[in-house]
C-alpha positions as CSV (number, residue, x, y, z in Angstrom):
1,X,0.0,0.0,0.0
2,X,1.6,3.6,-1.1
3,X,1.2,6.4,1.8
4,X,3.0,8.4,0.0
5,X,0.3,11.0,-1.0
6,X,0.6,14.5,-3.1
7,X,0.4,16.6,0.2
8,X,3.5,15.0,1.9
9,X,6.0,16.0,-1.4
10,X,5.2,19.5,-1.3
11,X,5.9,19.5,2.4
12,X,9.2,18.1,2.1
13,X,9.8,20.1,-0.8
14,X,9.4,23.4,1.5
15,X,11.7,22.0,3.6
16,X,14.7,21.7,1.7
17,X,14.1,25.0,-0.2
18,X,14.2,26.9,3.8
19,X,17.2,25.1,4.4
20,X,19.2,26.1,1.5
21,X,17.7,29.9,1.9
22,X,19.1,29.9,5.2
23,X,22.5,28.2,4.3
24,X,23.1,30.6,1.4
25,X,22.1,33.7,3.9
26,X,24.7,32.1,5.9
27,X,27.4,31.7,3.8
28,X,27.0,35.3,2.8
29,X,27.1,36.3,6.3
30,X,30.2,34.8,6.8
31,X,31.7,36.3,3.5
32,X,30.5,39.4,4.7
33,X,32.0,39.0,8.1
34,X,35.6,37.3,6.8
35,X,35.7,40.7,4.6
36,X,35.3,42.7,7.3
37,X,38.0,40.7,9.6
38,X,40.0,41.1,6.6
39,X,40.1,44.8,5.7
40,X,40.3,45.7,9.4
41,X,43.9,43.5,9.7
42,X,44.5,45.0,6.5
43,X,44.0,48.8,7.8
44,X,45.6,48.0,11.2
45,X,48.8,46.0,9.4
46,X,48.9,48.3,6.6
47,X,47.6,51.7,6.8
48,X,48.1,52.1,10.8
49,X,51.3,50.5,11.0
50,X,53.8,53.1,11.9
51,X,51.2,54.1,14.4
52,X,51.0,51.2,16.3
53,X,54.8,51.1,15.9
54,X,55.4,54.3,17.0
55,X,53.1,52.9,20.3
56,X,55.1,50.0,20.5
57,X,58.3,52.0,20.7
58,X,56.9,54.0,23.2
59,X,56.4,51.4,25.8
60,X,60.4,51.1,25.8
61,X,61.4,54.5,25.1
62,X,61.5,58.1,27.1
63,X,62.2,61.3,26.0
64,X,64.0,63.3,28.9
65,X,63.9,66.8,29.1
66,X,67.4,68.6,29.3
67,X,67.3,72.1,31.2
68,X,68.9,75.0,30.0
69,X,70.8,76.8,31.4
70,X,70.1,80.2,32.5
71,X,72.0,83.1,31.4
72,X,74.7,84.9,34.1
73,X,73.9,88.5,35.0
74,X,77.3,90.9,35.1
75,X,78.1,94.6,36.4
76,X,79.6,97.0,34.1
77,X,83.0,95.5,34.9
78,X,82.1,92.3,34.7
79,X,81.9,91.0,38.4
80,X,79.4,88.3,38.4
81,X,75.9,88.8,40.5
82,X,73.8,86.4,39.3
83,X,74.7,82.4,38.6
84,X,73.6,79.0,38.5
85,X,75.0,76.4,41.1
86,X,74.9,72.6,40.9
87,X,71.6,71.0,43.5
88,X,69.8,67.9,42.9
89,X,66.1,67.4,42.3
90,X,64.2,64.5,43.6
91,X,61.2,63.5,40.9
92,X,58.7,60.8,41.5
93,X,57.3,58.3,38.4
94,X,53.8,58.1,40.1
95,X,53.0,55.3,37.4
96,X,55.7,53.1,38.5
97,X,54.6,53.4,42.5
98,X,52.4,50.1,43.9
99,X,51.2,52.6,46.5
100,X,52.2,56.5,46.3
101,X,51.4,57.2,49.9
102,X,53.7,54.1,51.3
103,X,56.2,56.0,48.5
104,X,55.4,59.4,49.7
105,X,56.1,57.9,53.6
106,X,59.7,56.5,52.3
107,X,60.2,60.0,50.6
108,X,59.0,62.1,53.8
109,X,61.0,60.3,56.0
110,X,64.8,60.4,54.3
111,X,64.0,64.3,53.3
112,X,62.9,64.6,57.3
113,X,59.9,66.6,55.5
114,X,56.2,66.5,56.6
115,X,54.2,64.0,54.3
116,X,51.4,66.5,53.9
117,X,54.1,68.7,52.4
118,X,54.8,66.6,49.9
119,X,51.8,65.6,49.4
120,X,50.7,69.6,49.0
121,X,53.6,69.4,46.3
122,X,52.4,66.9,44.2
123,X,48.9,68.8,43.8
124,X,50.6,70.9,41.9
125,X,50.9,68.1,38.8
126,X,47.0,67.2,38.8
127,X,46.8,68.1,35.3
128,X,50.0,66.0,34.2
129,X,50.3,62.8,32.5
130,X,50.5,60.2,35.4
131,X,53.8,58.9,33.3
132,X,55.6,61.7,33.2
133,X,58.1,62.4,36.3
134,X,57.4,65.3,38.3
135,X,59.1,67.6,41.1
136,X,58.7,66.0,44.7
137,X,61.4,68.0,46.5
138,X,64.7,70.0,45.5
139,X,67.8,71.0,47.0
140,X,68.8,67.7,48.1
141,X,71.8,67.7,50.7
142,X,74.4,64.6,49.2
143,X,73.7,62.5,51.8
144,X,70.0,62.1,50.7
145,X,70.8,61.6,47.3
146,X,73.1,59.1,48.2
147,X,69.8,56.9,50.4
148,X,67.4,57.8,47.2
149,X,69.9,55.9,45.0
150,X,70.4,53.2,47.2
151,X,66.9,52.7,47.4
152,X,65.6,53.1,43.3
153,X,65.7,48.6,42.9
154,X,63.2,48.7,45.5
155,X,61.5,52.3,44.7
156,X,61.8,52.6,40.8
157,X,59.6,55.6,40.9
158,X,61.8,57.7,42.5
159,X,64.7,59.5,40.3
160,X,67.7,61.7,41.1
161,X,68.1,64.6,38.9
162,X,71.3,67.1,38.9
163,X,69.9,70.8,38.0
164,X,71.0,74.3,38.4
165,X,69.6,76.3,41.3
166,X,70.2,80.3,40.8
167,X,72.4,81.9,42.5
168,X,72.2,86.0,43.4
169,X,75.9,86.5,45.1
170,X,74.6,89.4,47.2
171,X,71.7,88.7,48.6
172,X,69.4,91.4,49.2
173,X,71.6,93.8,47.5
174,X,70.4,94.2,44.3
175,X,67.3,92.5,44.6
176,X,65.0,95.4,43.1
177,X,67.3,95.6,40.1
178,X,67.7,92.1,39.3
179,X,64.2,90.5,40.5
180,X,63.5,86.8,41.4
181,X,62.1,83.8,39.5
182,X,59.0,81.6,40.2
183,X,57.0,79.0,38.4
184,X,54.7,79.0,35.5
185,X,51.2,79.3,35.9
186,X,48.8,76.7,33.8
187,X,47.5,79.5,32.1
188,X,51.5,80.6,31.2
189,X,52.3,77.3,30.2
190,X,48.9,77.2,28.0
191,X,50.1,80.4,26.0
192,X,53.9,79.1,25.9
193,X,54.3,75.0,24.7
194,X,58.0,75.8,25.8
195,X,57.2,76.0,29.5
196,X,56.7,72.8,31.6
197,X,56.0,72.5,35.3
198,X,58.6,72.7,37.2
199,X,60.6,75.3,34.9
200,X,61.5,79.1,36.5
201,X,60.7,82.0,34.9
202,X,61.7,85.7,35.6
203,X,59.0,87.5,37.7
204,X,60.5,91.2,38.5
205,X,63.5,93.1,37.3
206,X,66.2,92.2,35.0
207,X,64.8,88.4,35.4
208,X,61.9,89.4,34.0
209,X,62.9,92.1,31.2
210,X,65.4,89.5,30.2
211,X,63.6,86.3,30.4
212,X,63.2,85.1,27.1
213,X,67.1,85.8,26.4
214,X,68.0,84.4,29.7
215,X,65.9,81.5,29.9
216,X,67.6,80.1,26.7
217,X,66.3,76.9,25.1
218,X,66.0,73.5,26.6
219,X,67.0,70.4,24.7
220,X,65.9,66.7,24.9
221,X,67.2,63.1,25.2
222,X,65.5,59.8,24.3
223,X,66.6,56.7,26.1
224,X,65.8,52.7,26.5
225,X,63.8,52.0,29.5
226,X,63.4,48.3,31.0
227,X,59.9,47.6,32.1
228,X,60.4,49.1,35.3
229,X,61.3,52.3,33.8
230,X,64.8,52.5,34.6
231,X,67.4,53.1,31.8
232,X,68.3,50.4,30.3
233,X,71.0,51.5,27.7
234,X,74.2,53.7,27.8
235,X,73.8,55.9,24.8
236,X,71.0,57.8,24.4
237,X,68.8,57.0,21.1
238,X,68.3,60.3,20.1
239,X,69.8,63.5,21.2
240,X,69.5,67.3,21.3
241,X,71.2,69.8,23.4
242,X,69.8,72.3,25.1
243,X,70.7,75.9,24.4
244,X,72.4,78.2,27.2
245,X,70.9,81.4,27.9
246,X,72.5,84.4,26.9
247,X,74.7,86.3,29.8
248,X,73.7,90.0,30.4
249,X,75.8,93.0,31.3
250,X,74.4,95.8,33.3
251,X,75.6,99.5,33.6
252,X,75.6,99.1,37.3
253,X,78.7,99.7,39.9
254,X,78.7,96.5,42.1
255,X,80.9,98.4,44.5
256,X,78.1,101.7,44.4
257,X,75.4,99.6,44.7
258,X,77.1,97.3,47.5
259,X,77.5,101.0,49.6
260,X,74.2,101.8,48.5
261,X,72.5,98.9,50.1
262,X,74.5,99.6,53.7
263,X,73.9,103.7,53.7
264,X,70.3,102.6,53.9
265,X,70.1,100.2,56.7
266,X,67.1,100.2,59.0
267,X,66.2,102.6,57.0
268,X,63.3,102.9,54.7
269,X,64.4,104.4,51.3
270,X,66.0,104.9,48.3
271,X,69.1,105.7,46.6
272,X,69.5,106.4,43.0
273,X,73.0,107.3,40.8
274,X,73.3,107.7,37.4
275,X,75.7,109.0,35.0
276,X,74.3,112.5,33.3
277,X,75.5,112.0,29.9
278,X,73.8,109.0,28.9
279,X,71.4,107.9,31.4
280,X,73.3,104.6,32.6
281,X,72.3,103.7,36.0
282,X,75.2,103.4,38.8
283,X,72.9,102.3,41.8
284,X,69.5,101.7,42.5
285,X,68.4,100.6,45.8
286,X,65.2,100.3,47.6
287,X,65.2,99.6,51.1
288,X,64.1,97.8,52.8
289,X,64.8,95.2,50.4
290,X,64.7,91.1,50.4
291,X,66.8,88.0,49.6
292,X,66.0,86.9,45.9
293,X,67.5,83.5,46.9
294,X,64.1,83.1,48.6
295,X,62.3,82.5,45.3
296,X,65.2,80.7,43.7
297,X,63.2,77.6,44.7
298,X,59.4,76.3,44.9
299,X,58.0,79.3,47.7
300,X,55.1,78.1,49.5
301,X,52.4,80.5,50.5
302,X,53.2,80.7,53.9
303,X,56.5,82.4,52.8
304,X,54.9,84.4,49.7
305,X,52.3,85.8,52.4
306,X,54.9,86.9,54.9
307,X,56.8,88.5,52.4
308,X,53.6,90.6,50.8
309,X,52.9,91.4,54.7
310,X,56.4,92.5,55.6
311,X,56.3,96.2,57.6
312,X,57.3,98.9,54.7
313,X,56.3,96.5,51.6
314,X,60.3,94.9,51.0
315,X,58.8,94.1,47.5
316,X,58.2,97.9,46.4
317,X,60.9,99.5,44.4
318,X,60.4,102.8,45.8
319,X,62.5,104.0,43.1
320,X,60.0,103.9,40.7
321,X,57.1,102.5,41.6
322,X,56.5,105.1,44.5
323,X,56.1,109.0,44.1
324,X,56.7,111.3,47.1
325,X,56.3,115.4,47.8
326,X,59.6,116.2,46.2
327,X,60.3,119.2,49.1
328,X,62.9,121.6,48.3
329,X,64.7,119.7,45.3
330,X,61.9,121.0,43.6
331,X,62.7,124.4,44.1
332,X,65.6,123.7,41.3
333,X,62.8,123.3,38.7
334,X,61.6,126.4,40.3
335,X,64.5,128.6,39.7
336,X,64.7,126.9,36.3
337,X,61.4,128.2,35.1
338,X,61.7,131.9,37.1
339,X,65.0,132.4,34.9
340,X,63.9,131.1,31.6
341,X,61.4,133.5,30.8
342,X,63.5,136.3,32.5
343,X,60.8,136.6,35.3
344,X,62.6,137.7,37.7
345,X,66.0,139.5,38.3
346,X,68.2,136.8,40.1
347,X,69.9,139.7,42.0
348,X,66.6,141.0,43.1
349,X,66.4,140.3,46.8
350,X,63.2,139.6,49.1
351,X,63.0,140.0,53.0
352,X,62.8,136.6,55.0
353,X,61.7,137.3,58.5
354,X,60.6,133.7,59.0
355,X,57.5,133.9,57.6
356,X,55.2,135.7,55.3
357,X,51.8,136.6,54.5
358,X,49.8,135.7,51.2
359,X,46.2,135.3,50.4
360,X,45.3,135.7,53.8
361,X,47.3,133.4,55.0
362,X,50.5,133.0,56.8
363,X,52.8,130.6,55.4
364,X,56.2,130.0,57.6
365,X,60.0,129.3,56.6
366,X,61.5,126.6,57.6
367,X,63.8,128.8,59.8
368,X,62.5,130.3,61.8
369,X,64.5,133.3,62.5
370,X,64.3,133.8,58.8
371,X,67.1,134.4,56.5
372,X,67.0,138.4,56.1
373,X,67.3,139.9,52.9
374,X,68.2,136.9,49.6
375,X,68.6,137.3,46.0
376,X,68.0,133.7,44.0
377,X,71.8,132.6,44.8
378,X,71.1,133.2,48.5
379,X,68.0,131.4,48.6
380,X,68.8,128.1,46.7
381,X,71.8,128.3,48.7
382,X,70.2,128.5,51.9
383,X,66.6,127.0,50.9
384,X,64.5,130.1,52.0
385,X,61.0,129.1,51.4
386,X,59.7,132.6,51.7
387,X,61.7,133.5,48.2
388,X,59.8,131.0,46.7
389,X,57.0,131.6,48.0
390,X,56.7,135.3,46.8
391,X,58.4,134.0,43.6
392,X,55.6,131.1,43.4
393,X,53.3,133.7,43.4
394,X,54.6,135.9,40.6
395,X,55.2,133.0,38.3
396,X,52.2,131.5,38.5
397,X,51.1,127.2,38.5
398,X,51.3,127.3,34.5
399,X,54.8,128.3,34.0
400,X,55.8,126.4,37.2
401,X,54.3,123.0,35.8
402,X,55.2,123.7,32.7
403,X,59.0,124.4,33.6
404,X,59.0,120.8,35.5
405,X,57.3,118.9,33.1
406,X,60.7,119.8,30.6
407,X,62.5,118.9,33.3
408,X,61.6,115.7,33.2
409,X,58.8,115.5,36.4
410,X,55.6,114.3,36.6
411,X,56.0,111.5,34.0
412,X,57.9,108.4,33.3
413,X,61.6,108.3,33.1
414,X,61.5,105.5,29.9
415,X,63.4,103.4,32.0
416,X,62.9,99.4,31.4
417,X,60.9,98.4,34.4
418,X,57.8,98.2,34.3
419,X,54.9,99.9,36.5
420,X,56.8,103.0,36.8
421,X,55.1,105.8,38.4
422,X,54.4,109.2,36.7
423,X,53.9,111.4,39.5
424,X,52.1,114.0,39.4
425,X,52.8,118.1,38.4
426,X,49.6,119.7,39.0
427,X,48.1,122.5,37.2
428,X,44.1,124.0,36.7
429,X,43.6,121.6,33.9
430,X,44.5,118.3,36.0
431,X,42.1,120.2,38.9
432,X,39.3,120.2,36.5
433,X,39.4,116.6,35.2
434,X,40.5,114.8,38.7
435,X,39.5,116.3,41.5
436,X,36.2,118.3,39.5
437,X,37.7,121.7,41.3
438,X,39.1,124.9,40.5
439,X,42.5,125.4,41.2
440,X,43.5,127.8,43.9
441,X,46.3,130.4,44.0
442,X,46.7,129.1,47.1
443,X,48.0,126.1,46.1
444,X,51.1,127.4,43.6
445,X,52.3,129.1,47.1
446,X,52.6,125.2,48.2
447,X,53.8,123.3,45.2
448,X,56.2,126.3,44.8
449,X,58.4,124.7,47.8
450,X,57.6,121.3,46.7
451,X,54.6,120.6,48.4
452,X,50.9,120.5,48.1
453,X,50.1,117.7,45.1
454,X,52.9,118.2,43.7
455,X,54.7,114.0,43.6
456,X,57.7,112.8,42.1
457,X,59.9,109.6,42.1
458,X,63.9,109.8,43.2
459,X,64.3,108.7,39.2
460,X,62.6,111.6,37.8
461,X,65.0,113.4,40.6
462,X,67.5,111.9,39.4
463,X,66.8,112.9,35.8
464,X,65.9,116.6,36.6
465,X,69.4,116.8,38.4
466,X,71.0,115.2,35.3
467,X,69.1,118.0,32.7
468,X,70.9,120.7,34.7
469,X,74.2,118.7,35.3
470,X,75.2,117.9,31.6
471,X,73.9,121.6,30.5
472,X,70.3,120.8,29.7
473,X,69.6,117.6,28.1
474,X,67.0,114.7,29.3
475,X,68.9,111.7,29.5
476,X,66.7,108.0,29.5
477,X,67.8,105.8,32.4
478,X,68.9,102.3,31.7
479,X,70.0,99.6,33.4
480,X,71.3,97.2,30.5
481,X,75.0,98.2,28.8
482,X,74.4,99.5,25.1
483,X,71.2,100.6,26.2
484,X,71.6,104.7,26.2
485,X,69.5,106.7,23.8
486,X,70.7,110.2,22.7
487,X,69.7,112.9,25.3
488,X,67.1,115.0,24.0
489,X,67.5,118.9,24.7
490,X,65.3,120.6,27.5
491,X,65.3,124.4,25.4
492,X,67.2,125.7,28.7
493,X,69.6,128.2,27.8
494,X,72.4,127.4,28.9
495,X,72.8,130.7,30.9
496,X,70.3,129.7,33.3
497,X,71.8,126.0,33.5
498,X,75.0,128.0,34.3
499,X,73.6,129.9,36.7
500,X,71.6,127.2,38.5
501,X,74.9,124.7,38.9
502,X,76.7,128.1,40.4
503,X,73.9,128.3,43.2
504,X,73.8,124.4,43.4
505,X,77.5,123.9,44.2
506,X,77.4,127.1,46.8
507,X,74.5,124.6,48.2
508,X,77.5,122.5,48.8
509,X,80.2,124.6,49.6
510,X,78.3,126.9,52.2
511,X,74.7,126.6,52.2
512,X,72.4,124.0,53.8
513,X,74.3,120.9,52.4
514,X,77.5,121.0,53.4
515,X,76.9,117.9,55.1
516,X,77.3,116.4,51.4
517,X,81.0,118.1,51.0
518,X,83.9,116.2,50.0
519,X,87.6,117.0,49.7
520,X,87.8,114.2,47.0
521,X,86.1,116.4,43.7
522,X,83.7,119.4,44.2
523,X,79.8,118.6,45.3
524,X,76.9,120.5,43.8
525,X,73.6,119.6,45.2
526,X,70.3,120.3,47.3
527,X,68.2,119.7,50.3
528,X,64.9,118.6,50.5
529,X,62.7,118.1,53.3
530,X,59.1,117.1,52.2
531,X,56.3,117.1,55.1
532,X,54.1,114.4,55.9
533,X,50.7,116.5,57.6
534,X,50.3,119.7,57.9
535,X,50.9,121.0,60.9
536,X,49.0,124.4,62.5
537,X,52.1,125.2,64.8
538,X,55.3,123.9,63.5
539,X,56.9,120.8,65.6
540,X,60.4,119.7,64.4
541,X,60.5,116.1,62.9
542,X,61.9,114.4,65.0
543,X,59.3,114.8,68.2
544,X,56.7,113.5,65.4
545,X,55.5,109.9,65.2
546,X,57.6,108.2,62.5
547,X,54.6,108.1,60.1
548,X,54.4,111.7,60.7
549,X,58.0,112.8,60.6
550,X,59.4,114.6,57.4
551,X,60.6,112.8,54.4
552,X,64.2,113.5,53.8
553,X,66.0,113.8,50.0
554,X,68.8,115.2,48.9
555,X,70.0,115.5,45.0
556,X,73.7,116.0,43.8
557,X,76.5,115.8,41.1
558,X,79.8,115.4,41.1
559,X,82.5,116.9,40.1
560,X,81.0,120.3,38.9
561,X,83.3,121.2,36.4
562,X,82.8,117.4,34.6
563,X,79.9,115.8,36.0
564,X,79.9,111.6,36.1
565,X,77.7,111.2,38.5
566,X,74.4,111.7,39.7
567,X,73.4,110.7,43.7
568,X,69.7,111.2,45.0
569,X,69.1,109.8,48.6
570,X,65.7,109.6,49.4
571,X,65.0,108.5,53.4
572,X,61.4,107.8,54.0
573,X,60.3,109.6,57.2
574,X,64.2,110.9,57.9
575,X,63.8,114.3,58.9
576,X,65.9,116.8,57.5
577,X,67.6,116.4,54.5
578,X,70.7,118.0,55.5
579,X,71.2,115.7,58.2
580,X,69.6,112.2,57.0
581,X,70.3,112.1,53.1
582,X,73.0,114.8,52.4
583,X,75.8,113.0,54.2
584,X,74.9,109.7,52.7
585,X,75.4,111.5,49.3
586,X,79.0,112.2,50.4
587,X,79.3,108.5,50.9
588,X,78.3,107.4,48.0
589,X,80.8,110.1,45.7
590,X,83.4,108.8,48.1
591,X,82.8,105.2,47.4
592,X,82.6,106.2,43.5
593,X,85.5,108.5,43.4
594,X,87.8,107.6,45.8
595,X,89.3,104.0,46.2
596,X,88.0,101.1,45.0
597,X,85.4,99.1,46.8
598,X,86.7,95.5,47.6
599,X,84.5,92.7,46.3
């Protein structure tokens, strides 16, 4: 009997046909899938190769960083101030530690160092490649180089690096001029690839004007690691040096500035000397001042903070940056500006009794007992305020401000540094605008004596003093040798810069700076005492609160017949100038014409 019946074939038919559907759909699937296996070893073999070679290589290879050197800093005869010294850096690998704080407990314990400290230190690096060895401590004594060493088998993370730490071979006693270093910001890095952490850049002074020149160019070395990181081979596979810094040579007088520096002592200051034909600055010092080798490493912010907080701001180059009542230095740029447009008769004399009375007001010399009758020689050489008063009065706040502004006050010098004051010279016009005020005739009677709003910097002294010392010219200071500009004529006559040095070296020679006299070349100079608050009956100085006493200047050049030298001595809150800044004047010519100062 035949089961078989029409149904069942077309049954089995379906069957088959499904299966070979689904075999074919599989096949193609796996064509499909072998092509794709296929073109991706292709693209990683082929096309990616030197990648992934590249990769390769890097799991065996490091590139070290090779420092530069910094440039040296030199006086003007070539006596060194600023150098590198060998230290040694410790750096920690923190991809090679098993536990960084069991390696920051090792660490802590041979640099006899708190472990939060370090730990602090390493906060720094956040943002850098966990593979890439970073600053953990510096200034290594030997004997802890010699345990870290000892100790890299068993702590491969740790690694001994010899550096240059810099050097300023006098301590505080150039610090304003030559500045300090510090670390790059993220943000400095950012806008400079050439920066790394860890690097020092210049932060103030020459450092800073300097820094790209100085900082020179760092090379780089890439060596065989083993898998623990250490090097595994003795040549390097790739080399390139780093570039030194350039060296620098300033226009300053180590042995000027050295005597500079210990005239102003416990005292808050600043002395300035420069030579009047070209501008090239001698000395600058601002005290009190502060150890640049502070900064030469990694300053924590305990440090930075007592520093910023110090009593009389160490940081402030008072130089430049500050601007005081000029007192009676100013009254040099007075006589100036009386004699220039023939004013007044210099032989012309007025009655001192002590004081006088103008605009209803009585305004006092500063000696009492007055000076009796004074023509314009007598009264520079004896500082009568009531000449200048009266003469204040006659010229007029235009043609004084005007007169000083030529001079060279109430704006900046041009010298390199940065965030130089201005000053100020006042006159109706800067009344108006600042203060929304009229100007008031009583006011010329007080900026004629170098008071009132009247504010100048012991630079722009310094430059005024030079104008009248090399026959009227305004000289640019500088710092750096080569630096000088041509100085560019005042429209003095030289009559009237005649007469003014005649007046300025009686100053010297019998007047009220004799305290500033020498027997070593012939003085010409003048006193200045500034005050602090007004006062309705006069008190001397020196029964004032310090804050309160009178600020003490005195400006000079030397020799008259050949001027070289420029000296202003500035003494915050010193009294009299006669007696606390003319005889440190003296010093300083002394120092610069006389013998040699040992270094």
């Amino acid at each position: 009997m035949n089961l078989e019946t029409p149904g069942h074939e077309h049954s089995a038919d379906r069957v088959v046909l499904l299966m070979a559907t689904r075999l074919k759909r599989l096949a193609g699937s796996l064509a499909v899938a072998f092509f794709v296996v296929l073109s991706s070893y292709w693209y990683l073999q082929i096309v990616r190769s030197e990648h992934y070679w590249r990769l390769a290589e890097n799991n065996r290879l490091r590139v070290l960083r090779l420092e530069a050197p910094r440039g040296l800093i030199h006086d003007r005869s070539g006596h060194l101030l600023v150098e590198n010294v060998p230290s040694f850096r410790l750096l920690i690998d923190r991809s090679l530690s098993a536990d960084l704080e069991a390696s920051l407990v090792f660490a802590a314990n041979i640099l006899d160092r708190d472990e939060e400290g370090l730990k602090e230190s390493l906060r720094r690096y956040r943002g850098a490649p966990r593979d890439v060895p970073v600053l953990l401590a510096e200034e290594l004594e030997l004997n802890q180089v010699a345990l870290f060493e000892v100790a890299i088998p068993e702590h491969p993370e740790f690694e001994i690096a010899a550096t240059r730490r810099r050097l300023y071979r006098y301590g505080d006693q150039a610090a304003h001029l030559l500045g300090y270093l510090s670390e790059p910001t993220a943000a400095e890095q950012e806008r400079d690839p050439t920066l790394v952490a860890g690097d020092m850049i210049g932060r103030s002074g020459v450092e800073q004007l300097r820094d790209r020149e100085l900082r020179g160019t760092a090379g780089e070395r890439t060596v065989v690691v083993d898998s623990r990181g250490r090097i595994a081979a003795s040549e390097d596979v790739d080399r390139t040096d780093a570039r030194a810094g350039e060296s620098v040579t300033l226009t300053v007088d180590l042995g000027l500035q050295q005597e500079a520096q210990k005239l102003l002592e416990g005292k808050v200051g600043s002395i300035v000397a420069l030579d009047p034909r070209d501008g090239a600055v001698r000395a600058m010092v601002s005290s009190p001042s502060f150890d640049p080798n502070g900064f030469a490493g990694r300053l924590d912010q305990e440090d930075w903070e007592r520093i910023v907080g110090a009593p009389n701001k160490p940081l402030q180059n008072r130089a430049i940056h500050n601007a005081y009542p000029p007192g009676s230095v100013f009254k040099i740029a007075m006589a100036v500006a009386a004699l220039a447009d023939g004013l007044i008769d210099p032989k012309e004399e007025v009655y001192c009794g002590g004081s006088t009375r103008l605009y209803d007001r009585r305004w006092r010399c500063w000696q009492a007992r007055g000076h009796g009758r004074l023509d314009l020689r007598g009264a520079l050489q004896h500082s009568c305020d009531v000449y200048f008063y009266r003469q204040g009065r006659k010229m007029g706040i235009e043609r004084i401000a005007r007169y000083a502004r030529m001079l060279g006050l109430g704006r900046r010098t041009g010298i390199e540094f940065p965030a130089e004051r201005a000053g100020l010279v006042p006159d109706p016009e800067w009344s108006r605008s600042s203060r929304g005020l009229p100007w008031y005739p009583g006011e010329t009677i007080s900026v004629a004596i170098g008071q009132g709003p009247v504010l100048t910097s012991p630079l722009q002294i310094a430059v005024m003093t030079a104008a009248v010392a090399n026959g009227g010219f305004l000289v640019q200071p500088h710092v750096f040798e080569g630096g000088a500009r041509p100085p560019e004529p005042t429209g003095v006559d030289a009559d009237v810069i005649a007469f003014v040095t005649e007046a300025l070296a009686n100053v010297v020679a019998a007047g009220t700076g004799r305290t500033a006299g020498t027997p070593i070349v012939q003085v010409a100079g003048k006193t200045g005492t500034a005050q602090v608050i007004a006062q309705a009956t006069w008190t001397r100085s020196e029964d004032l609160p310090f804050e309160h006493a009178d600020h003490a200047w005195f400006t000079s050049y030397a020799p008259v017949e050949a001027p070289e030298l420029v000296v202003v001595v500035f003494v915050e809150h010193g009294g009299r100038g006669s007696e606390a800044a003319a005889p440190l004047a003296r010093r300083m010519v002394e120092t610069y014409f006389g013998s040699p100062v040992q270094t």
